[in-house]
Rosetta silent file (secondary structure, phi, psi, omega in degrees, C-alpha in Angstrom):
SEQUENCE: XXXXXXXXXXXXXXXXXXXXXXXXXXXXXXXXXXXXXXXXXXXXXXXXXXXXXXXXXXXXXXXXXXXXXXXXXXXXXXXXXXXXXXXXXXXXXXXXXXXXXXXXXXXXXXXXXXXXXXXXXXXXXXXXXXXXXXXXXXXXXXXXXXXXXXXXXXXXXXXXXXXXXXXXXXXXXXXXXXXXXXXXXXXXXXXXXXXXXXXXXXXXXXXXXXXXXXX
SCORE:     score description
SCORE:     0.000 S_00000001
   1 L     0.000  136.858 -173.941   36.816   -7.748  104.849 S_00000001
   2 L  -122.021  136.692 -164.826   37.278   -8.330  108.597 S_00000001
   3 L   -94.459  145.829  176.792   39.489  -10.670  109.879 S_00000001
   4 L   -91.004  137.554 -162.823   37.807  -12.884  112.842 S_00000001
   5 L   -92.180  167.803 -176.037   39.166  -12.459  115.778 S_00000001
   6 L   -91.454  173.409 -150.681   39.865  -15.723  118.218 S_00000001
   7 L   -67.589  -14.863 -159.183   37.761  -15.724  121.436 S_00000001
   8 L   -97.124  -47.507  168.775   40.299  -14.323  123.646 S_00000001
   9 L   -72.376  -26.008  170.420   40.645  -11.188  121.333 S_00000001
  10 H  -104.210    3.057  152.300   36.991  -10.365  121.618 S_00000001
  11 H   -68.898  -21.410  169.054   36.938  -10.281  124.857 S_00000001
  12 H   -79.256  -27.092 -156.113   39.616   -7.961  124.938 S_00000001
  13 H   -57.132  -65.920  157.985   37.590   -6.102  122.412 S_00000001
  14 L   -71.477    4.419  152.164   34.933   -5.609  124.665 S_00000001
  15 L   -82.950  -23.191 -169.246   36.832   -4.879  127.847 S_00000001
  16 L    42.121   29.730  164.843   38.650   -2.428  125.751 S_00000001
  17 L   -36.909  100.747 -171.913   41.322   -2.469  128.228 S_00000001
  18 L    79.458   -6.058  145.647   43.836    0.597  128.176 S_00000001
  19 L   -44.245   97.059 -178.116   41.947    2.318  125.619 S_00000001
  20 L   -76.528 -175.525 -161.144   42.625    6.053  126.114 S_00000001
  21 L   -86.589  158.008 -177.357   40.006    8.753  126.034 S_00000001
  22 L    83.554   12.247  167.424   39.577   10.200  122.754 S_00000001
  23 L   -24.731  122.201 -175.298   39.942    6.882  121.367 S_00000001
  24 L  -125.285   62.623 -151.741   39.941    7.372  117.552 S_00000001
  25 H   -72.687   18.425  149.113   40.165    3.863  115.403 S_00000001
  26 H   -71.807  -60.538 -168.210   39.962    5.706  112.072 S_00000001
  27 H   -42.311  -41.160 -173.167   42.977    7.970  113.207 S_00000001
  28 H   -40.685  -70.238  168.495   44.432    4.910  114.717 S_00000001
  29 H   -57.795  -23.646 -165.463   44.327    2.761  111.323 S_00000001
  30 H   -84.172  -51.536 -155.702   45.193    5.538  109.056 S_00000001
  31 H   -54.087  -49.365  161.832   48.640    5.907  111.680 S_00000001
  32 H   -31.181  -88.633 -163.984   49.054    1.748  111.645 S_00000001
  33 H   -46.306  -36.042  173.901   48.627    1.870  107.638 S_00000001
  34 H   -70.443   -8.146  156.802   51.108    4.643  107.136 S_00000001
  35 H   -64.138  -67.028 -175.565   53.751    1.996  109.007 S_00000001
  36 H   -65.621   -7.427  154.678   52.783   -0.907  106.795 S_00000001
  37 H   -44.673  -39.621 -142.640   53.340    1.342  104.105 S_00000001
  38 H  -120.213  -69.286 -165.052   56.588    2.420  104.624 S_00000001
  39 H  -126.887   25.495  165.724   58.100   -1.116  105.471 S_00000001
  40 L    85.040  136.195 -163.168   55.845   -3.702  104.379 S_00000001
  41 L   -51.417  -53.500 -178.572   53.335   -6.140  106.277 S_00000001
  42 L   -69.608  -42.507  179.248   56.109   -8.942  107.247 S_00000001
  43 L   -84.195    7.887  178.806   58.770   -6.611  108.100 S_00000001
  44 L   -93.500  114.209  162.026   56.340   -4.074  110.644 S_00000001
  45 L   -72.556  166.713  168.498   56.720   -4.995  114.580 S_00000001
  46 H   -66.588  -34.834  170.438   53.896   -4.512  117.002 S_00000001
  47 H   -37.857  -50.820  165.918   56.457   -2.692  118.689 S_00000001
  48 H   -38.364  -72.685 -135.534   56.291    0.250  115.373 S_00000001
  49 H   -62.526  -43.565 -179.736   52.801   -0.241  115.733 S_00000001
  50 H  -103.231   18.567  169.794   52.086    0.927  119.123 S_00000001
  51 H   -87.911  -55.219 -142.895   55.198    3.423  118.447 S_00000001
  52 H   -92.866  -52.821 -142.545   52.871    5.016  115.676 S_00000001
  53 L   -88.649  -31.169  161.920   49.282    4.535  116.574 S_00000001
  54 L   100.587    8.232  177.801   50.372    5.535  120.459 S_00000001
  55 L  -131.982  135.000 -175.123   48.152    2.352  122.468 S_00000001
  56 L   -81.358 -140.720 -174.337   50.005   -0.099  123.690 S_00000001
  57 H   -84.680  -22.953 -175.047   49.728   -4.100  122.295 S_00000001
  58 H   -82.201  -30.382 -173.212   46.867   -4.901  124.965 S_00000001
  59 H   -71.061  -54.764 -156.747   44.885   -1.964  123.469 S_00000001
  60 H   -45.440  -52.326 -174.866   46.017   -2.572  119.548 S_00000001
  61 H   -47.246  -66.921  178.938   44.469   -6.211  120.400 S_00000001
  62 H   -21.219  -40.217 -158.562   41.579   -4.760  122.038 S_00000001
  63 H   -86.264  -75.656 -115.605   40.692   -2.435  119.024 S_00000001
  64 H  -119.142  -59.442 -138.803   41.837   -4.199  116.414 S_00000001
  65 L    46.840  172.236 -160.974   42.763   -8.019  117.246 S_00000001
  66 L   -11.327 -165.790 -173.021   46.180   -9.267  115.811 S_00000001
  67 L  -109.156   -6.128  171.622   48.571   -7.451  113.516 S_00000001
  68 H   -83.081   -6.850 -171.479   47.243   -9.506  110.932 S_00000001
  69 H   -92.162  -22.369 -172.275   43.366   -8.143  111.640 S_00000001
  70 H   -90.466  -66.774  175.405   45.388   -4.609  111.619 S_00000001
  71 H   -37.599  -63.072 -159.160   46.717   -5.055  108.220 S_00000001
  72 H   -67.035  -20.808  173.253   43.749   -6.517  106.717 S_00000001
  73 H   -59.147  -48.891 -177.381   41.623   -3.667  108.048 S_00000001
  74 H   -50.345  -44.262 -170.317   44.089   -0.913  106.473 S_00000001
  75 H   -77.709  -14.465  155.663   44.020   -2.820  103.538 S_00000001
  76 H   -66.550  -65.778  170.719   40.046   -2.659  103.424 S_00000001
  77 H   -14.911  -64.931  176.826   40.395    0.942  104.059 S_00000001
  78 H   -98.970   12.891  162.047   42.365    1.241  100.937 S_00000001
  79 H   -72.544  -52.996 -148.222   40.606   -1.197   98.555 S_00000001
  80 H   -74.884  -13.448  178.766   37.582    1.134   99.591 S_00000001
  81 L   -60.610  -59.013 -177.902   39.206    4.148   98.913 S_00000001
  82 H   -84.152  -28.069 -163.852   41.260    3.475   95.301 S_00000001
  83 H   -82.139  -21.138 -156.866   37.995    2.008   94.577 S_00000001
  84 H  -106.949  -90.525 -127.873   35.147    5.212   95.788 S_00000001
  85 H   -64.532  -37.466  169.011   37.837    7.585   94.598 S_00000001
  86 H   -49.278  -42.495  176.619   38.249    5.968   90.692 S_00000001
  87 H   -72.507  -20.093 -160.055   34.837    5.879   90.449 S_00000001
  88 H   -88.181  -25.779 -145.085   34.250    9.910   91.676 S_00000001
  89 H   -94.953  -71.008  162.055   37.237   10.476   89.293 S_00000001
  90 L   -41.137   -5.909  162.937   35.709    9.112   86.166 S_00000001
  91 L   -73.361  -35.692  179.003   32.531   10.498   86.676 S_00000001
  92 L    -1.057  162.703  177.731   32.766   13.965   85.381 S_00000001
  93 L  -112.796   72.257  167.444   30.591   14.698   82.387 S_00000001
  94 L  -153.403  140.303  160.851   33.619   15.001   79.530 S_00000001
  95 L    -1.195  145.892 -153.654   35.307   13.229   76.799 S_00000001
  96 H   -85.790  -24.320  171.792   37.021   10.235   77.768 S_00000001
  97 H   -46.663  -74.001  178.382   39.968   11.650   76.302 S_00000001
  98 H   -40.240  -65.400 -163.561   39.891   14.778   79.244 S_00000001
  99 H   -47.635  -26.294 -177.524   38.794   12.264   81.411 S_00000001
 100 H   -81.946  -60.195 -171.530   41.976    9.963   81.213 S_00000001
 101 H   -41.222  -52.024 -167.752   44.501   12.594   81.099 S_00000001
 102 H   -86.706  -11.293  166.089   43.099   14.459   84.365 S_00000001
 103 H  -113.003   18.217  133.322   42.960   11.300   86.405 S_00000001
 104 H  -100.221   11.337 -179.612   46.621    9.885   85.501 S_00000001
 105 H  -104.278  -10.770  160.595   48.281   13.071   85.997 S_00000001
 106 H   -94.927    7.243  143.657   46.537   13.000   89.471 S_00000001
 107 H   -65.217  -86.590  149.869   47.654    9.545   89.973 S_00000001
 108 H     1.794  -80.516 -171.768   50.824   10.286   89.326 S_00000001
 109 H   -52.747  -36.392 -154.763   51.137   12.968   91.928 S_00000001
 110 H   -79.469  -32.103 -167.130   49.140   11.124   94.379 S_00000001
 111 H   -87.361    3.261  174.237   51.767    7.913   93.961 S_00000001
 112 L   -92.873    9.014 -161.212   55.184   10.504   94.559 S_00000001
 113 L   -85.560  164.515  147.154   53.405   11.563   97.976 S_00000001
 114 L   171.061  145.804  173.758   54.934    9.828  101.126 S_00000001
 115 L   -43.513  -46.799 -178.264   56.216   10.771  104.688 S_00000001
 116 L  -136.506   39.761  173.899   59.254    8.781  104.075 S_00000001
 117 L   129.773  138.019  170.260   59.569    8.306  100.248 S_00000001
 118 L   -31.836  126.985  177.866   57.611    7.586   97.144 S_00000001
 119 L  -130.644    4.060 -172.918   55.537    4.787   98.242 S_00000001
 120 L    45.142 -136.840 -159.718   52.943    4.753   95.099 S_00000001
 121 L  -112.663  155.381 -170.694   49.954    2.733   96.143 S_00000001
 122 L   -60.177  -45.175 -166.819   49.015    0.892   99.250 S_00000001
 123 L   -74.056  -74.232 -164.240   47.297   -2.228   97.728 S_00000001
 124 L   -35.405  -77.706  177.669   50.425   -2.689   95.305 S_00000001
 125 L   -71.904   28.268 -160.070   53.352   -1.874   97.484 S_00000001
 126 L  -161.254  -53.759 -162.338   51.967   -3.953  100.721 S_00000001
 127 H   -80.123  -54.885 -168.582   49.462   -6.949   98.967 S_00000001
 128 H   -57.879   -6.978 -178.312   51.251   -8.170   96.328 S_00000001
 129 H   -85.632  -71.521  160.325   54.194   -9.734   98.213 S_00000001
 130 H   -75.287  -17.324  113.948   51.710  -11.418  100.589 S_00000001
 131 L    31.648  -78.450  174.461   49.443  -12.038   98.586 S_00000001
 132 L   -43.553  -74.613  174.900   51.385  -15.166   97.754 S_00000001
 133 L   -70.039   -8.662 -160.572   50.631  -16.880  101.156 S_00000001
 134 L  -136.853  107.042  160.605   47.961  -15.561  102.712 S_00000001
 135 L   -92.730   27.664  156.578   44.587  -15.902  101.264 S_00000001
 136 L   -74.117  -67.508  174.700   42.699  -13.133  102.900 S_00000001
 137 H   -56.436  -26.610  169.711   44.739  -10.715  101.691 S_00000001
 138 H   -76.210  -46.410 -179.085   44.749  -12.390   97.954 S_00000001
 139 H   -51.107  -42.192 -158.792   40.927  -12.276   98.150 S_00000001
 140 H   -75.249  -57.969  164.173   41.048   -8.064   99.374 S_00000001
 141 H   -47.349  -26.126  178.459   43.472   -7.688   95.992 S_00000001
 142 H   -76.751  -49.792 -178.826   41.724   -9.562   93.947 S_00000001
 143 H   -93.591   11.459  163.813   38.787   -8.168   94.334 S_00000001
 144 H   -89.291  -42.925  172.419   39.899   -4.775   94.466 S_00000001
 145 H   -52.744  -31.022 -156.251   41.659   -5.218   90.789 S_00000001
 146 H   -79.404  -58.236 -162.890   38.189   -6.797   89.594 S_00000001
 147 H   -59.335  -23.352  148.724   36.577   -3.612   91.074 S_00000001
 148 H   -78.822   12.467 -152.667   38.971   -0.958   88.956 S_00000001
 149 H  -136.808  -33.767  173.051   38.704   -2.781   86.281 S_00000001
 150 H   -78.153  -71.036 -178.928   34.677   -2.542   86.429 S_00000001
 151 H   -21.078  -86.929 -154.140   35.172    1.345   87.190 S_00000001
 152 H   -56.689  -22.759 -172.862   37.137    2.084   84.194 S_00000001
 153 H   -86.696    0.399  162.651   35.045   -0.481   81.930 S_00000001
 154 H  -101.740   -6.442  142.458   31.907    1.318   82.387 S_00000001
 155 H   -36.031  -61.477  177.178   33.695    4.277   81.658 S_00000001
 156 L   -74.896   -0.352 -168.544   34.571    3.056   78.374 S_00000001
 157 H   -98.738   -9.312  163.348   31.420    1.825   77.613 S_00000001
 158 H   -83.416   -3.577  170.088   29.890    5.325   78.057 S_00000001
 159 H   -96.986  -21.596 -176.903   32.272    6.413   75.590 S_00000001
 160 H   -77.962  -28.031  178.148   31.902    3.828   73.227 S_00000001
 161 H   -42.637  -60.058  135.554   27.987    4.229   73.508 S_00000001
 162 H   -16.439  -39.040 -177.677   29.128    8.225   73.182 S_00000001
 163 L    88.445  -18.242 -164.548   30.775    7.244   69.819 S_00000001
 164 L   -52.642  -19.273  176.163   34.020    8.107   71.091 S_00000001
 165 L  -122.968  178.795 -169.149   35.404    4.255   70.504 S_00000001
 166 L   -90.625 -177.740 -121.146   35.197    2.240   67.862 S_00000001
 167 L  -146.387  -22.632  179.795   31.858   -0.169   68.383 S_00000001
 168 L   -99.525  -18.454 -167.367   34.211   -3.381   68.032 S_00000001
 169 L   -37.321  155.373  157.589   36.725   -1.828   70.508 S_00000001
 170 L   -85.452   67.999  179.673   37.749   -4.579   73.303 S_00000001
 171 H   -55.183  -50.936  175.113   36.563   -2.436   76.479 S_00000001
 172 H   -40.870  -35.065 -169.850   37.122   -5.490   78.659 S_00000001
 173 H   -73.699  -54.182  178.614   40.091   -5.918   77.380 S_00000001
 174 H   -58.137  -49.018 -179.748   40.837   -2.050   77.287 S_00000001
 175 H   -50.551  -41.258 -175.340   39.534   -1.628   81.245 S_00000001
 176 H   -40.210  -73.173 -176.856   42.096   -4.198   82.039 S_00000001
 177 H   -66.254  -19.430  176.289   45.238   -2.341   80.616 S_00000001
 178 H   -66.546  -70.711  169.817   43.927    0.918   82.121 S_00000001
 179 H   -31.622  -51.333  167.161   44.102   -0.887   85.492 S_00000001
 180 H   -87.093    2.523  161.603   46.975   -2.000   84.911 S_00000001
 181 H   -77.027  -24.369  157.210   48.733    0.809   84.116 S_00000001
 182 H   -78.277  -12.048 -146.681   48.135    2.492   87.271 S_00000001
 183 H   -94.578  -38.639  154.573   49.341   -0.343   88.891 S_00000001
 184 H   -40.106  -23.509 -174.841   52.516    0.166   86.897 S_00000001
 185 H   -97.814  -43.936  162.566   53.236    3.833   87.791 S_00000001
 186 H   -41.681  -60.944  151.844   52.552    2.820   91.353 S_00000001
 187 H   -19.296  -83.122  144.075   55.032    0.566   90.860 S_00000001
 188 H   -16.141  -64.555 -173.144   57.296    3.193   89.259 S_00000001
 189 H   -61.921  -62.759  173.874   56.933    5.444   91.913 S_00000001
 190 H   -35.205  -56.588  172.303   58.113    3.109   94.514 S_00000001
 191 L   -94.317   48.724  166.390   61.594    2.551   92.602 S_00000001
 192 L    95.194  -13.081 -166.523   62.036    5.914   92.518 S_00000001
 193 L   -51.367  160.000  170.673   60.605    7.036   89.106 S_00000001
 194 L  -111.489 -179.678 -169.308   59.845   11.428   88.909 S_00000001
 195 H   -82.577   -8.987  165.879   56.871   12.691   87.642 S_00000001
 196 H   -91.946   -8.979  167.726   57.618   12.798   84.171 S_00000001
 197 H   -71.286  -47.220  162.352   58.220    9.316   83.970 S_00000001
 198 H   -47.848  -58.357  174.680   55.050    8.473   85.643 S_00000001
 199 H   -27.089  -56.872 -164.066   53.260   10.893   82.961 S_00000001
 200 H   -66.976   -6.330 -177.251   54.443    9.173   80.214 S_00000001
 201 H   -83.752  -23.664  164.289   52.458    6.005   81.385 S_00000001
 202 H   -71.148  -33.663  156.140   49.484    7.880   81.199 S_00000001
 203 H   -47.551  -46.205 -176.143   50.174    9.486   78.081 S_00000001
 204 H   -62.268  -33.807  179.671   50.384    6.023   76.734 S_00000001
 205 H  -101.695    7.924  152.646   47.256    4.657   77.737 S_00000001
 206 H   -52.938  -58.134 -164.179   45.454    8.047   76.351 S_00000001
 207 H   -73.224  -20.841  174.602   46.899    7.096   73.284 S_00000001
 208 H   -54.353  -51.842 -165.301   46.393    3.604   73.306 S_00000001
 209 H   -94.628  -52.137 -163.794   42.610    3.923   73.723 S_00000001
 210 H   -90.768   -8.135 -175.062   41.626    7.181   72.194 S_00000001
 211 H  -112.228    2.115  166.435   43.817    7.662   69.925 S_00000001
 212 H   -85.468  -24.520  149.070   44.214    4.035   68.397 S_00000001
 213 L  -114.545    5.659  163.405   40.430    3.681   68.698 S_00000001
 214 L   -75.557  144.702 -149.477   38.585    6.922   68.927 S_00000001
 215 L   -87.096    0.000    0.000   36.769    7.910   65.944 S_00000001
């Protein structure tokens, strides 16, 4: 989702004014997103911003337009991301069992990583706060939850198909709590949780689904 910029902003866009050479707007946004990571959309200055990404405020407008068009970009960037990667992670060809276990124990590592502290997940730690007020950003969350939530439920539906669930199992239902369970250990991570704490949330939703309804 792209935020529209006001008429003034695309003009800088296309003067590009004080753009340096080697201009890089992936590097740029990943450097930006690793701010609003670390202290949250409302509490990041422009000042951080052109501290991180290294262009000053006439370029970030230029590239980018506002800091709210900077945010919402990162935060496409990392709908498309947890979304492309969930799907790559569930594809494998193995028992849904295998399959859960190796992609919440690599959730789990991937939410203790940060520069300056367990930060879990982007979408999580960053959306949900604003979320409240801002309905661009509730639309980018929203439809990023719908879109894990599809991932994992066609997952389950190749297992129940598979035989691996029971044929009445509630996959919608099941897809849900899987979703939401990473969103918990993301969660987790962020106040600090270690990695065996995270585990056990993964353990749990093995056991929920395969071993309360696998045959």
């Amino acid at each position: 989702m792209v935020h529209k910029l006001s008429s003034g902003q695309e003009a800088g866009a296309k003067r590009s004014r004080g753009r340096p050479r080697g201009f890089d707007p992936d590097a740029i946004l990943e450097r930006a997103r690793n701010v609003f990571w670390n202290t949250g959309y409302s509490a990041t200055s422009l000042d951080e911003l052109a501290a991180a990404t290294g262009l000053n405020r006439p370029s970030l407008y230029g590239a980018f337009g506002d800091k709210q068009a900077l945010y919402l970009a990162a935060l496409e960037k990392s709908r498309a991301e947890s979304v492309r990667g969930l799907i790559a992670a569930l594809a494998p060809e193995e028992t849904l069992r295998e399959s859960l276990e190796r992609l919440f124990a690599a959730a789990a590592q991937i939410y203790l990583r940060g520069d300056a502290g367990q930060r879990g997940c982007f979408l999580i730690g960053t959306a949900v706060t604003e979320a409240v007020a801002d309905a661009e950003i509730r639309h980018v969350l929203s439809l990023a939850l719908n879109e894990l939530d599809t991932a994992f439920e066609e997952r389950l539906r190749r297992a129940q198909e598979a035989g691996e669930l029971d044929a009445d199992a509630d996959i919608s239902a099941l897809a849900k709590v899987a979703t939401a369970t990473l969103n918990g250990m993301a969660i987790r991570a962020r106040a600090g949780a270690d990695a065996d704490e995270l585990a056990q949330f993964g353990r749990g939703l093995v056991t929920l689904i395969c071993g309360a309804y696998s045959k």
